[in-house]
C-alpha positions as CSV (number, residue, x, y, z in Angstrom):
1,X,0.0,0.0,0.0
2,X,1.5,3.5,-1.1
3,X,2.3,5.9,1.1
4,X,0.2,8.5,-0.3
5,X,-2.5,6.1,-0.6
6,X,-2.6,5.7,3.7
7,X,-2.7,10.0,3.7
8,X,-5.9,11.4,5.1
9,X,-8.4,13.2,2.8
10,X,-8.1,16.7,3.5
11,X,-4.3,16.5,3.4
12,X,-1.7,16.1,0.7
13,X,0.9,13.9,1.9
14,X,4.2,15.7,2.7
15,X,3.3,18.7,1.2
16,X,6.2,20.4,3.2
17,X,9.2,18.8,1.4
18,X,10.1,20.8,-2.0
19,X,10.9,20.3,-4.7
20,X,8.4,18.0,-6.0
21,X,11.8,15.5,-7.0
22,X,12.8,15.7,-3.3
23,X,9.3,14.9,-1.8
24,X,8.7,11.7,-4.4
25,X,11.5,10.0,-3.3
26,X,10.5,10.5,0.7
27,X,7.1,9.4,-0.6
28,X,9.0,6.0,-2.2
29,X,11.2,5.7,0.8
30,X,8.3,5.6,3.0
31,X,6.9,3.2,0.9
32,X,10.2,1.0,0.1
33,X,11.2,1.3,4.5
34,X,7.7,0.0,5.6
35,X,7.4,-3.1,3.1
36,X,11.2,-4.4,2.6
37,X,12.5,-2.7,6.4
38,X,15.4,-0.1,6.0
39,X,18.4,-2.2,5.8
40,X,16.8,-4.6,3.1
41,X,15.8,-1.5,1.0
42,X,18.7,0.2,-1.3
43,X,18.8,3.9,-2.7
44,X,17.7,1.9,-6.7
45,X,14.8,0.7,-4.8
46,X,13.8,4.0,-4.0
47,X,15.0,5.8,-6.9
48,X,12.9,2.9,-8.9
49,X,10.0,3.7,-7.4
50,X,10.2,7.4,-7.4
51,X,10.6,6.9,-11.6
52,X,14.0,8.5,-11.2
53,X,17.9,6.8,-11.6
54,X,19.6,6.6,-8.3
55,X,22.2,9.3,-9.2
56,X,19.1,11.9,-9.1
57,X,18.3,10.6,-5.6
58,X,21.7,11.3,-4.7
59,X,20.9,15.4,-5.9
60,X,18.5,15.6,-2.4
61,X,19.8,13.1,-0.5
62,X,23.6,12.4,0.3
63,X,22.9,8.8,1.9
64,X,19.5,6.0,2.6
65,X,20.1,7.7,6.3
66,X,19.9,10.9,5.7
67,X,16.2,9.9,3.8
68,X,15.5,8.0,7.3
69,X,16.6,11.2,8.8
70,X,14.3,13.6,7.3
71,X,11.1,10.8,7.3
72,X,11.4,10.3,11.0
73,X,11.8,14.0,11.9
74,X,9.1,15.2,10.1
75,X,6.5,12.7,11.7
76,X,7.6,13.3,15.2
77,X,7.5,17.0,15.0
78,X,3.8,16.2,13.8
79,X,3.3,14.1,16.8
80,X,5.0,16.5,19.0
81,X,2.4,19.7,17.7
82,X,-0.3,16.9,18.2
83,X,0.5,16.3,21.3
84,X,1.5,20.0,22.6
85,X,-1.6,21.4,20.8
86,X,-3.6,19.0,23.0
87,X,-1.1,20.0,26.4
88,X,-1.7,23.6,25.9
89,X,-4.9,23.6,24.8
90,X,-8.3,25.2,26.3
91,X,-10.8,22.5,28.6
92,X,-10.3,20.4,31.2
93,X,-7.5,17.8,31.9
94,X,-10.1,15.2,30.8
95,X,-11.3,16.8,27.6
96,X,-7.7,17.3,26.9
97,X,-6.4,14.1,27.2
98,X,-8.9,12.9,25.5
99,X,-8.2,15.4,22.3
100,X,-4.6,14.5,22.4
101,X,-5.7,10.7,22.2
102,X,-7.7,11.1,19.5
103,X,-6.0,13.1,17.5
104,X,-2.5,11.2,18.1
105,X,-4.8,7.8,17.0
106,X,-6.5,9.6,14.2
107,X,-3.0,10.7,12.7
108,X,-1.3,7.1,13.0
109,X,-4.0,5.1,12.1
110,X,-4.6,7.1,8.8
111,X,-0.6,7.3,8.0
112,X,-0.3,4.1,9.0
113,X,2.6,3.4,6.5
114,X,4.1,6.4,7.6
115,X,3.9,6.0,11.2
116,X,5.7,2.4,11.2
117,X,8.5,4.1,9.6
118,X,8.8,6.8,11.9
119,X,8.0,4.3,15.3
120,X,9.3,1.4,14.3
121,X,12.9,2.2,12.3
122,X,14.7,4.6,15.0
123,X,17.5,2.0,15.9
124,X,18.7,2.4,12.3
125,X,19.5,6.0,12.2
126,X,22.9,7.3,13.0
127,X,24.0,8.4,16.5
128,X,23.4,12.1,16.2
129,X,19.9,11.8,14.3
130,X,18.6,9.6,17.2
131,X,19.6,11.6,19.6
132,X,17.9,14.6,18.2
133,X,14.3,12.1,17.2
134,X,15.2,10.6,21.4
135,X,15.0,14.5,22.4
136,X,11.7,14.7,20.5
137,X,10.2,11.7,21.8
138,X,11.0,12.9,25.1
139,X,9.4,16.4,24.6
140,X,5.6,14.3,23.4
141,X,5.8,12.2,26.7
142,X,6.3,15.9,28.9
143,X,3.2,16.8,26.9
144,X,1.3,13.6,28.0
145,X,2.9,13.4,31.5
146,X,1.9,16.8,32.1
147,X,-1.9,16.7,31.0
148,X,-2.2,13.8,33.1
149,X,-0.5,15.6,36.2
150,X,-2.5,18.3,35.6
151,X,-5.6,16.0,35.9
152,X,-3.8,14.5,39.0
153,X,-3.6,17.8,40.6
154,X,-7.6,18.8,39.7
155,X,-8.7,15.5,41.1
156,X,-9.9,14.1,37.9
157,X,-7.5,11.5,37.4
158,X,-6.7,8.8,39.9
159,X,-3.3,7.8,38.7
160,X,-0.8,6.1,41.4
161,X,2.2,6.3,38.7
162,X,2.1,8.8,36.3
163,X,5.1,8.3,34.3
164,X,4.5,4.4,34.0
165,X,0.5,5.5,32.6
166,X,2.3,8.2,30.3
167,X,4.4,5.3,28.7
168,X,1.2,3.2,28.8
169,X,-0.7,5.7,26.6
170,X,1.8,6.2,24.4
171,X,2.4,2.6,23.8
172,X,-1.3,2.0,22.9
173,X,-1.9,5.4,20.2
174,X,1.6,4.3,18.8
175,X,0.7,0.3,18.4
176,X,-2.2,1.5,15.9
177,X,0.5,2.0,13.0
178,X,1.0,-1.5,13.2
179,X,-2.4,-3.1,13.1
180,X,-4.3,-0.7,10.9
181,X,-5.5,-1.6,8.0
182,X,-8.0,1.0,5.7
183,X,-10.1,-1.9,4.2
184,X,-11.0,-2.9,7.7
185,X,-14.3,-2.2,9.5
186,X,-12.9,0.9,11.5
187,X,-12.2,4.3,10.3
188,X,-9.1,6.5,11.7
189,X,-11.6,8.7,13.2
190,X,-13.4,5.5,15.2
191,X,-10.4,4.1,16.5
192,X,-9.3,7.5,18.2
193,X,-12.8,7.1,19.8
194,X,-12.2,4.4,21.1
195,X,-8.8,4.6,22.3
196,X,-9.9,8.3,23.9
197,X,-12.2,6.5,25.8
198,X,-10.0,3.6,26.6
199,X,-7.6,6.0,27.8
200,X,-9.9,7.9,30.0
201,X,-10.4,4.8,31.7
202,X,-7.2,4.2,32.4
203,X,-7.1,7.0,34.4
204,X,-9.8,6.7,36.4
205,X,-12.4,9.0,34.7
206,X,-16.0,7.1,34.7
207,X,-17.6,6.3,31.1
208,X,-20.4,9.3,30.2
209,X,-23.8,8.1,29.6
């Protein structure tokens, strides 16, 4: 399944890379990563599928990493504003959380192909690059520890261990990359539903209605 198959409706995938040569070949990396894995995947696979010769890939990118590089960084800075937008954003601790779980959901279960990539390949970057995507990973769990500290503190929440239930949450929005599948029954938006509510109960906050 292509990678700009997976992309949500309303969005055109990547749209932020230029020029158009540049943000094909991320497109066929994506693509090439989730189905063969990085280190099985070559730069003529990528170039193949991107209708260009490997010497044009080269023109973008220096290196396969550097591609990795750019993918992974990319989709956690879009988890990271998911996540902050949701942290910083107006309501209550509970109708935060449950914003940032939908949303985080809604965003990996619809670039599914994407999200594996970016979750799933970090031990293959080079030292420096994971270092900087660790850093970033770091900064979406402060935005999920501190919504549910906040709900903590305001009594909404009954949490004994909040960085173990950040980890927990996490875990399960991230896991949907994995399972998703866009001819199934579910659509991204139901399954961040779901999960919202799952979460909630996690914490303690009784099921509405």
């Amino acid at each position: 399944m292509g990678a700009a198959k997976e992309t949500l409706g309303e969005e055109q995938p990547w749209a932020e890379v230029s020029p158009d040569a540049a943000r094909r070949l991320l497109i066929a990396a994506v693509e090439a990563f989730a189905e063969r894995g990085y280190h099985a995947t070559t730069t003529r696979d990528i170039a193949g599928r991107a209708g260009m010769s490997p010497a044009a890939l080269y023109i973008h990118y220096k290196t396969k990493e550097e591609l990795l590089h750019r993918i992974s960084r990319l989709g956690h800075d879009k988890a990271l504003d998911i996540l902050r937008s949701a942290a910083d954003g107006d309501g209550t601790p509970t109708e935060r959380l449950s914003a940032a779980v939908r949303s985080f959901v809604r965003w990996h279960a619809g670039h599914h192909t994407t999200a594996r990539v970016v979750q799933y390949e970090l031990d293959a970057l080079g030292a420096e690059h994971r270092a900087e995507i660790v850093a970033l990973r770091r900064q979406s769990d402060a935005a999920v520890r501190e919504i549910i500290d906040d709900g903590v503190r305001a009594g909404e929440f009954d949490v004994p261990d909040v960085p173990g239930t950040t980890l927990a949450v996490l875990s399960l929005c991230i896991d949907v990359a994995r399972w998703f599948n866009v001819a199934g029954r579910r659509t991204p938006d139901e399954v961040g539903a779901t999960y919202a509510d799952l979460v909630l109960r996690m914490v303690g906050v009784a099921p509405q209605g």
